[in-house]
BATOR-693591 format. One record per residue (C-alpha): x, y, z; chain. Coordinates in steps of 0.05 Angstrom, whole numbers. Example, Ala and Ser with C-alpha at 12.3 -4.5 7.8 and 13.67 -1.06 7.14 Angstrom:
# residues 2
+--------+--------+--------+-------+
:     c1 :     c2 :     c3 : kette :
+--------+--------+--------+-------+
:    246 :    -90 :    156 :     A :
:    273 :    -21 :    143 :     A :
+--------+--------+--------+-------+
***
This chain:
# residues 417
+--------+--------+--------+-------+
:     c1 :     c2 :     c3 : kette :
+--------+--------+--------+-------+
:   2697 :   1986 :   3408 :     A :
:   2730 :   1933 :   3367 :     A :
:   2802 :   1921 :   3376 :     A :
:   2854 :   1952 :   3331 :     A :
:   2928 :   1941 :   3326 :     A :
:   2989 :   1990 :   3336 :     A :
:   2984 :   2031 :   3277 :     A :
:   3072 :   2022 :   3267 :     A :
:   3054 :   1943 :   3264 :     A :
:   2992 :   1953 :   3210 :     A :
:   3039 :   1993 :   3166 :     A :
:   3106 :   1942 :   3168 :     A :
:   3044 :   1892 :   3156 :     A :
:   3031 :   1934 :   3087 :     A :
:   3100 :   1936 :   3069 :     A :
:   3099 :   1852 :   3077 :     A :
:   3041 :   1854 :   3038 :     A :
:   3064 :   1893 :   2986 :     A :
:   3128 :   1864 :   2972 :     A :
:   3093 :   1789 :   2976 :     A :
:   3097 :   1753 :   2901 :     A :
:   3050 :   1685 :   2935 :     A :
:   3001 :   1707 :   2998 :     A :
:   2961 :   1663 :   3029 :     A :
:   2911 :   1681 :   3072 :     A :
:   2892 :   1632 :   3123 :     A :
:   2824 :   1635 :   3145 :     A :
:   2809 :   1611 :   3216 :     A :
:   2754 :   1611 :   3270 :     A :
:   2769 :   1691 :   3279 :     A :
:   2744 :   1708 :   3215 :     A :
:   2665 :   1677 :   3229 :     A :
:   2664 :   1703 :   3308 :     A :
:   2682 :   1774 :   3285 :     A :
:   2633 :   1784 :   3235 :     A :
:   2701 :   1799 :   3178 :     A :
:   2677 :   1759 :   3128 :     A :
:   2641 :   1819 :   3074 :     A :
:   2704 :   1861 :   3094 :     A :
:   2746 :   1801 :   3082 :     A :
:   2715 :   1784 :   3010 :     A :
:   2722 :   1862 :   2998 :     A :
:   2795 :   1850 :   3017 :     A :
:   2804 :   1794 :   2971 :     A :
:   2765 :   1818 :   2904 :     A :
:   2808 :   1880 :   2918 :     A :
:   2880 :   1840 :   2924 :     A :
:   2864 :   1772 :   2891 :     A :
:   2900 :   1740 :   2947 :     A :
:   2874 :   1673 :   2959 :     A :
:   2845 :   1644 :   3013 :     A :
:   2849 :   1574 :   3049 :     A :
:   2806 :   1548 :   3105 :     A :
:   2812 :   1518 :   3176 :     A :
:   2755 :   1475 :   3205 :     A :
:   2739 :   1532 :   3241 :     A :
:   2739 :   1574 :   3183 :     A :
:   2715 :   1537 :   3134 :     A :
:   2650 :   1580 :   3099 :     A :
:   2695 :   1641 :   3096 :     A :
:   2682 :   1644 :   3022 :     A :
:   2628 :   1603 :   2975 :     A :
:   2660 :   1535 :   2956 :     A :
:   2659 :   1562 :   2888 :     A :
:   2696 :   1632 :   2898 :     A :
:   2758 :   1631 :   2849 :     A :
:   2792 :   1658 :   2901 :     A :
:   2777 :   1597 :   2950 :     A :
:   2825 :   1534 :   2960 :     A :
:   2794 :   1513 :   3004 :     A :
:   2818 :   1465 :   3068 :     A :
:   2887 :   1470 :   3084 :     A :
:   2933 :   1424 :   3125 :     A :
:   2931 :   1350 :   3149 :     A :
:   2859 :   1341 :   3113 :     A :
:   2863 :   1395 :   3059 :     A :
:   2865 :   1398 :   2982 :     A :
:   2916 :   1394 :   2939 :     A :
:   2918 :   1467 :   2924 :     A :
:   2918 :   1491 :   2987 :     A :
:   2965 :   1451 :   3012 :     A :
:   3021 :   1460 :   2944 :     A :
:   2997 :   1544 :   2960 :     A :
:   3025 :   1544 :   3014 :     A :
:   3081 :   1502 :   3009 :     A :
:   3108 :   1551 :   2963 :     A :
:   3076 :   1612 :   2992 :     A :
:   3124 :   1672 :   3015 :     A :
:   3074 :   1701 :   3053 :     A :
:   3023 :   1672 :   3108 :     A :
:   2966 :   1718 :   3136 :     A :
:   2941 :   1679 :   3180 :     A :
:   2865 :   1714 :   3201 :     A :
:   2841 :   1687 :   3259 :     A :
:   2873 :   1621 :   3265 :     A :
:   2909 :   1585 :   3315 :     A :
:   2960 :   1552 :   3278 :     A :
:   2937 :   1481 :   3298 :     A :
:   2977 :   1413 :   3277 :     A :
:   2925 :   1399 :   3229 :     A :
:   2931 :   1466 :   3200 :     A :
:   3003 :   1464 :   3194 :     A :
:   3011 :   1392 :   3167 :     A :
:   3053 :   1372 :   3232 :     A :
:   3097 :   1436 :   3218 :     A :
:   3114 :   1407 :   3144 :     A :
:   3059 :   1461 :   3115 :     A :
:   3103 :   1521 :   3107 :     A :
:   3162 :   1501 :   3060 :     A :
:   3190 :   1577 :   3023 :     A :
:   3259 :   1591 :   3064 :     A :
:   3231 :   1662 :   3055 :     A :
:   3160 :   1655 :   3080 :     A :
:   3141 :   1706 :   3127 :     A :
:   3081 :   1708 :   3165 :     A :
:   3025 :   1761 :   3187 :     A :
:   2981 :   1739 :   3250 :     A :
:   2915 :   1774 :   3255 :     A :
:   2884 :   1752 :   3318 :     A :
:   2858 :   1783 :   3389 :     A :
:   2898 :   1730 :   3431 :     A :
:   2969 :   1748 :   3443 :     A :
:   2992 :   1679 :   3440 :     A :
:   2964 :   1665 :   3381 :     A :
:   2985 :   1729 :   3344 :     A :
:   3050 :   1710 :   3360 :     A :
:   3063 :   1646 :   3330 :     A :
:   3118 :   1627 :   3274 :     A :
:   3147 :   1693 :   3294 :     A :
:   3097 :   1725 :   3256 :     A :
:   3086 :   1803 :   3255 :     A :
:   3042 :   1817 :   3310 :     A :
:   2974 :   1843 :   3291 :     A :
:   2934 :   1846 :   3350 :     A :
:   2860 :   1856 :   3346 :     A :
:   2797 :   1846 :   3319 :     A :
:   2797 :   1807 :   3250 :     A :
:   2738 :   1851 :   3220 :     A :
:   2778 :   1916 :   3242 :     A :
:   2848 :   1895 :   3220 :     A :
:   2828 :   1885 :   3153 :     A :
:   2781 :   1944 :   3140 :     A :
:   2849 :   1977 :   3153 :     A :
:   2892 :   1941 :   3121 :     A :
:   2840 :   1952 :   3061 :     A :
:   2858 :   2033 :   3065 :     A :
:   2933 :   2019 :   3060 :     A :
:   2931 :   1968 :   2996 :     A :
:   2909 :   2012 :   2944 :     A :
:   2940 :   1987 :   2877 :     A :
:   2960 :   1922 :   2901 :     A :
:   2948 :   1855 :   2864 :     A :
:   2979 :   1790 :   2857 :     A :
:   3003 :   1768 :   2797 :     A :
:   2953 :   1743 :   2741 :     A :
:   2986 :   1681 :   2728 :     A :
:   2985 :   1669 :   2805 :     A :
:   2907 :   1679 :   2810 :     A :
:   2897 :   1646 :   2750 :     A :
:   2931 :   1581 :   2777 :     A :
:   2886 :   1589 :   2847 :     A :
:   2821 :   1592 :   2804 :     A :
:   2834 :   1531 :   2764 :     A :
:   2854 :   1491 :   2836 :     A :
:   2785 :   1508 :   2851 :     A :
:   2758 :   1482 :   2790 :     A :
:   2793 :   1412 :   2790 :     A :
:   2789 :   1398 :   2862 :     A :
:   2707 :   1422 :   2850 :     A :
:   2707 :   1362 :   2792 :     A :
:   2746 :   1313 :   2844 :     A :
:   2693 :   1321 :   2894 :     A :
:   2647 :   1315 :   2833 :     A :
:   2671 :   1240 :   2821 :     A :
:   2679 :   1229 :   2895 :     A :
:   2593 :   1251 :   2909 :     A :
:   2574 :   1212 :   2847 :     A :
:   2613 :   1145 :   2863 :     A :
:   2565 :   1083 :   2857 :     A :
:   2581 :   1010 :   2890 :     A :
:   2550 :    949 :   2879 :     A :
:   2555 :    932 :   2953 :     A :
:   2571 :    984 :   3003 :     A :
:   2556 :   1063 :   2999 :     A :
:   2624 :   1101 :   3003 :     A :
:   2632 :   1154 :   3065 :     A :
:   2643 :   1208 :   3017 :     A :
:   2577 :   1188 :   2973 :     A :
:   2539 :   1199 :   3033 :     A :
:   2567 :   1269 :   3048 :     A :
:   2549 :   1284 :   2969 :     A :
:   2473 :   1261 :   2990 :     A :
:   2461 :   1303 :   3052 :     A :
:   2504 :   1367 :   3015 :     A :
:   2464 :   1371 :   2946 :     A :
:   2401 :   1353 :   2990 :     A :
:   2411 :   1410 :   3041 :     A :
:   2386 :   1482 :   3022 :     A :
:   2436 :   1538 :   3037 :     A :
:   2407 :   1558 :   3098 :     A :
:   2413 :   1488 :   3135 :     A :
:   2474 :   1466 :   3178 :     A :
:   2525 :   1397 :   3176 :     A :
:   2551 :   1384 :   3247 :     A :
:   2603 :   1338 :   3262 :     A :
:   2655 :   1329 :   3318 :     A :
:   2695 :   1263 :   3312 :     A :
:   2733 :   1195 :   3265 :     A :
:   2743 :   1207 :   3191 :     A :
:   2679 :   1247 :   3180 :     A :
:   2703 :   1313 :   3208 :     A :
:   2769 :   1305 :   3151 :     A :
:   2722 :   1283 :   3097 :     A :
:   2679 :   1344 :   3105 :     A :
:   2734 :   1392 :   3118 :     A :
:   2748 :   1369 :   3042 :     A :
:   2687 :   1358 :   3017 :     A :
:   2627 :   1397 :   3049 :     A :
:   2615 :   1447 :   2991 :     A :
:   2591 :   1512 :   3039 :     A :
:   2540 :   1557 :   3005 :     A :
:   2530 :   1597 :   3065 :     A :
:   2577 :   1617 :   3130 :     A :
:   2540 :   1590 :   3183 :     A :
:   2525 :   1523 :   3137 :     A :
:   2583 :   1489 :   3161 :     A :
:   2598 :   1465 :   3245 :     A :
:   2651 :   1427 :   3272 :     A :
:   2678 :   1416 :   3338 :     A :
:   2753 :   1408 :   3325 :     A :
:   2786 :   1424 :   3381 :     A :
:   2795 :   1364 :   3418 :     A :
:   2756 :   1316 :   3373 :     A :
:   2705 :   1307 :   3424 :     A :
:   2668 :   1242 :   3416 :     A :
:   2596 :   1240 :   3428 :     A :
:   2588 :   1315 :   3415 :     A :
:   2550 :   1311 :   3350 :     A :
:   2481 :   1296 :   3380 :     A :
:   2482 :   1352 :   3440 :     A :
:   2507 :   1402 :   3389 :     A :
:   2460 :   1387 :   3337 :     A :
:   2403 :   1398 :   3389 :     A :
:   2445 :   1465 :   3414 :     A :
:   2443 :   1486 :   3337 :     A :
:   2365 :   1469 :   3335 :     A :
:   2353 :   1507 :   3400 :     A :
:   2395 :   1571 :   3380 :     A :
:   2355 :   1568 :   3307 :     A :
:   2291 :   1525 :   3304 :     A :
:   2283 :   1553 :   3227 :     A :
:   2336 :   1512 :   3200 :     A :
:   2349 :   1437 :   3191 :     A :
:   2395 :   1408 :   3223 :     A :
:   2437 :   1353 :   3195 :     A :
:   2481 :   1314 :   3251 :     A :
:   2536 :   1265 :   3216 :     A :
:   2553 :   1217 :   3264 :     A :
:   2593 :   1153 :   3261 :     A :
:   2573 :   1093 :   3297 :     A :
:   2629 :   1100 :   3347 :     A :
:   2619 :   1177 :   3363 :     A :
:   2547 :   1160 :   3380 :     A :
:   2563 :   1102 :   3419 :     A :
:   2590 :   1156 :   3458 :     A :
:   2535 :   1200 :   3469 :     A :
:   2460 :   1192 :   3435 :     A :
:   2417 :   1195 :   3498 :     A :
:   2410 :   1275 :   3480 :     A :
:   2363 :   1243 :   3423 :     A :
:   2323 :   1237 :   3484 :     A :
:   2322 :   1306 :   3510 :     A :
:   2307 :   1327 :   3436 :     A :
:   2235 :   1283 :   3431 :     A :
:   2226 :   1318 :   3506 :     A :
:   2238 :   1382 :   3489 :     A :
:   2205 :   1379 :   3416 :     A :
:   2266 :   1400 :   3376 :     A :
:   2280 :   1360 :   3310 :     A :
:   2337 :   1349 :   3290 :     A :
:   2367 :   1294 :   3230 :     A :
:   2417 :   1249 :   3257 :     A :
:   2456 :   1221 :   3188 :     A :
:   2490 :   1155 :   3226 :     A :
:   2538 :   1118 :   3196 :     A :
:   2546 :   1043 :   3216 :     A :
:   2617 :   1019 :   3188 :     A :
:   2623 :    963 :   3242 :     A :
:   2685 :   1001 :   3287 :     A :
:   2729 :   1058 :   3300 :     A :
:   2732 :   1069 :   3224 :     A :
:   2779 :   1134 :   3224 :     A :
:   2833 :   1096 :   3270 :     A :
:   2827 :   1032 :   3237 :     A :
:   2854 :   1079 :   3187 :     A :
:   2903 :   1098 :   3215 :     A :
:   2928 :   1043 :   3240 :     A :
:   2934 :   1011 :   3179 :     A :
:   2972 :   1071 :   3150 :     A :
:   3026 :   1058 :   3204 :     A :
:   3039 :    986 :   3190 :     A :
:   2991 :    960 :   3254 :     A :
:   2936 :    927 :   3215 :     A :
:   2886 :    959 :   3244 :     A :
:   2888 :    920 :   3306 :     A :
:   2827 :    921 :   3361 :     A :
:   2788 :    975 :   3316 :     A :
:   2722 :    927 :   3292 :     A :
:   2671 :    905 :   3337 :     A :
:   2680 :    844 :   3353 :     A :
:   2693 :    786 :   3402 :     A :
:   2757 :    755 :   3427 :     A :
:   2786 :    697 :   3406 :     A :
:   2766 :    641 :   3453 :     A :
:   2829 :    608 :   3438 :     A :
:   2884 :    667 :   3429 :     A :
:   2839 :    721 :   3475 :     A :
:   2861 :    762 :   3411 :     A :
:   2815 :    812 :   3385 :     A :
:   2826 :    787 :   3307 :     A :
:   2833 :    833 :   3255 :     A :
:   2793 :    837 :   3184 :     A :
:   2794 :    762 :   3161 :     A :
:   2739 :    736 :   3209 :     A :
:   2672 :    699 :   3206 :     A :
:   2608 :    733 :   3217 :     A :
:   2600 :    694 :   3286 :     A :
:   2662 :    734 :   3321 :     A :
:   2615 :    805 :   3305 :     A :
:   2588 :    837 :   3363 :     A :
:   2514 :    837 :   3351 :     A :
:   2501 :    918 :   3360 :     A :
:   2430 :    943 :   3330 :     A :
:   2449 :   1008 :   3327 :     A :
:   2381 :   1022 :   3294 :     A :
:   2333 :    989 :   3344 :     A :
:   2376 :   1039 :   3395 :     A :
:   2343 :   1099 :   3362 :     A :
:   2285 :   1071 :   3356 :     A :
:   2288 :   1053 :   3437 :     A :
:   2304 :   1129 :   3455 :     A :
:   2243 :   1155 :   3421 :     A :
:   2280 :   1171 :   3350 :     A :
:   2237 :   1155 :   3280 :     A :
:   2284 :   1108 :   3246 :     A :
:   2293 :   1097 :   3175 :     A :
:   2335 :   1052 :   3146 :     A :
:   2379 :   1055 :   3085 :     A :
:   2416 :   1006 :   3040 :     A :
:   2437 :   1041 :   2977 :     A :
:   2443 :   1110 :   2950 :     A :
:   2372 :   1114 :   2916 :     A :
:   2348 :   1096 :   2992 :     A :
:   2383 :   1148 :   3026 :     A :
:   2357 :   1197 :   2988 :     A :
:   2286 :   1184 :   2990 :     A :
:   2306 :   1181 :   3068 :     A :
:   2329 :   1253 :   3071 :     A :
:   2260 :   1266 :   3032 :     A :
:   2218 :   1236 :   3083 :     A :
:   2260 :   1267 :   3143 :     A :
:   2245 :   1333 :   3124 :     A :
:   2179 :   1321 :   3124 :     A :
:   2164 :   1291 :   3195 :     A :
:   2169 :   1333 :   3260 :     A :
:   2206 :   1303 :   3304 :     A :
:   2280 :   1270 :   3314 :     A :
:   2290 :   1232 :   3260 :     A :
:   2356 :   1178 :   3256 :     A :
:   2373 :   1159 :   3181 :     A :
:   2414 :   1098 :   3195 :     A :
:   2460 :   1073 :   3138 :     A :
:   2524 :   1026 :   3135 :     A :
:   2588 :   1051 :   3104 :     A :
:   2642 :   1013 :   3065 :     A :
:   2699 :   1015 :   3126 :     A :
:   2758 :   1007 :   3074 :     A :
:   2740 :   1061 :   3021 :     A :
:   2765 :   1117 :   3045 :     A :
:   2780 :   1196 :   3020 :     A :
:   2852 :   1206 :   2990 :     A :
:   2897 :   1258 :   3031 :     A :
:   2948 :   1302 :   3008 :     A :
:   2990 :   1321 :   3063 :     A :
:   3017 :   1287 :   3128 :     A :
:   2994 :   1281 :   3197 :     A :
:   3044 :   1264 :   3253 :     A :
:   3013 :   1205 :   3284 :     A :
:   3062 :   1166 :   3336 :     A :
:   3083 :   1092 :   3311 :     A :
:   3092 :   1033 :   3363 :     A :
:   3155 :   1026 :   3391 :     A :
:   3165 :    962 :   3395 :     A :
:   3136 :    910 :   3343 :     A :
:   3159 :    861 :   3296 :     A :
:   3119 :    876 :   3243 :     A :
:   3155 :    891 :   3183 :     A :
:   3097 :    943 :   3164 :     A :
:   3117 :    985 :   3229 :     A :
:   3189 :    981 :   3209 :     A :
:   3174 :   1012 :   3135 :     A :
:   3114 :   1071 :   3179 :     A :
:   3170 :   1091 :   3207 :     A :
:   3221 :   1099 :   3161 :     A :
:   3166 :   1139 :   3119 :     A :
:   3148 :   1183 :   3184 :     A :
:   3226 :   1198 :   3191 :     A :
:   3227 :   1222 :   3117 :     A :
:   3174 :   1259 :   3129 :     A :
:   3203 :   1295 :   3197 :     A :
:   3250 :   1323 :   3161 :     A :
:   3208 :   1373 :   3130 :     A :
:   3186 :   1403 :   3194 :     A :
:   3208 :   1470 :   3201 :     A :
:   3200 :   1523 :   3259 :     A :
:   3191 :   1596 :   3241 :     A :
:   3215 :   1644 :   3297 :     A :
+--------+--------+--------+-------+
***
């Protein structure tokens, strides 16, 4: 018996609904592990409210849906982020409310939003002072669904959520079909793997600036396409839950994203994959260092200090920063490391390369490691902000100006009780 909230609470929830000019719906996690998402497409086609995505949510609609804004928060698009900036109404199905999804608490911006929390956890349900709806995310809506008949949103109002889908869909366009001289482009990669995949397949990730990039980026063509662990940004889980995914479903590929840091972490489960005869594709990206918080580093005025692999200065006992010869880089063959736990390797230099890779990895039947580098510096634009804490104590004039910007930005954080 699935669980249904107090039928007083579903009908103030209608009444919310019904006087709402802007909804959002906020798709989380809930939505995929209660099996809501036909009821919830029902729900939308019926309403035209639009929907936005959490990592954990993220393949609640097609990336194409005119309905879809896709991600939301710290590493989402630009319409889902102005949405629901201006939204008066959050229904929030299945989601946790994270600091990513919320932009550091700058997400929410209407004086007059109000929110309605569809989740079976208490705590949960009960966040920004939200109405309570308690209960399953598949039952809550089928009747909620009952209760709406008549209701719409305005056409102007869908009509400006449909063509957000269409120019963020060209953005990601130009961002798949971006071509270097030199290095490939994080987000180039992505584009390979995505049009390469068939709908069925699955993208796992876990940790740097690849989860963020995907979150954006990953066009989903099927619910279960699409898996992240998000919660704690758990280095080193890409490989072991690639070979979980494999296990759980030896009919589809598997397609792990890793960065060279992440599987620093963790990559003897390549291992246990060749042992137990379960392939998976392992998609690793060399960019030479912590990539994601070289990042953000930078973005806060520290230079990306201690992020690059590389040797101390003999004379300062510094780890130096970008300007450096190619002596003072560690010599890691990340490559011949596959290669030495049992993985077929194939290297990759350009984009023409890396997709003949992804050819031949389908193709053989056993782990196979496509190993490419990755242009550290060229990075995916965000839209939102991310509380991230500043040093506090430096010279640097660079810190002085992070944190004059992060103090403009505090000042949009709100709390809804």
């Amino acid at each position: 018996m699935r669980q249904r909230p107090d039928v007083y609470q579903i009908k103030r929830a209608v009444d919310l609904i019904k006087k709402s000019k802007k909804p959002l719906i906020i798709a989380g996690g809930g939505a995929h592990y209660s099996d809501a998402l036909d009821v919830l497409k029902t729900f939308v086609y019926k309403t035209h409210i639009p929907v936005a995505e959490t990592f954990a949510g993220k393949g609640a609609l097609r990336f194409d849906d005119p309905h879809q804004l896709g991600a939301v928060g710290a590493t989402g698009t630009p319409g889902a982020n102005e949405i629901s900036e201006s939204a008066d109404l959050i229904i929030g199905l299945g989601t946790r409310y994270s600091d990513f999804t919320t932009a550091s608490k700058t997400a929410f911006q209407n004086p007059d939003v109000k929110f309605v929390n569809i989740n079976v956890a208490e705590f949960d349900a009960a966040k920004h002072g939200g109405l309570m709806l308690q209960g399953d995310a598949k039952a809550t809506l089928e009747e909620l669904l009952g209760l709406l008949n008549g209701y719409q949103v305005d056409e102007d109002y869908s009509n400006k959520v449909s063509e957000f889908n269409r120019s963020w869909e060209a953005k990601v366009s130009e961002i798949y079909d971006y071509r270097h001289d030199n290095l490939l482009s994080q987000g180039e990669i992505i584009g390979a793997v995505n049009e390469f995949a068939d709908d069925n397949d699955v993208v796992l990730c876990a940790a740097g600036s690849l989860p963020g990039d995907l979150h954006k980026l990953w066009r989903t063509k099927s619910s279960k396409s699409f898996h992240l662990e998000y919660g704690y940004s758990c280095m080193g889980y890409e490989i072991a839950g690639g070979l979980g995914a494999k296990m759980a479903d030896p009919s589809r590929e598997i397609y792990v994203m890793v960065g060279d840091g992440s599987y620093l972490m963790l990559s003897q489960e390549i291992v246990t994959s060749i042992q137990e005869n379960y392939k998976i594709t392992i998609v690793l990206i060399d960019n030479d260092g912590y990539k994601s918080i070289g990042a953000l580093s930078r973005s806060l005025g520290s230079e990306g200090y201690g992020t690059r692999y590389l040797y101390r200065n003999p004379d300062s006992q510094k780890i130096d920063g970008d300007d450096v010869t190619s002596e003072a880089v560690l010599p890691v063959n990340l490559a011949d490391n596959a290669r030495s736990l049992g993985a077929h390797v194939i290297e990759c230099t350009d984009y023409t390369s890396l997709t003949d890779a992804l050819k031949t990895a389908k193709g053989i039947d056993k782990t196979t490691v496509i190993y490419t580098t990755c242009d550290r510096y060229h990075g995916i634009d965000g839209y939102s902000w991310w509380e991230v804490p500043i040093a506090e104590v430096s010279d640097m004039e660079t810190v002085k100006e992070a944190y004059k910007d992060s103090l403009e930005h505090k000042k949009k954080q709100r709390f809804h009780n």
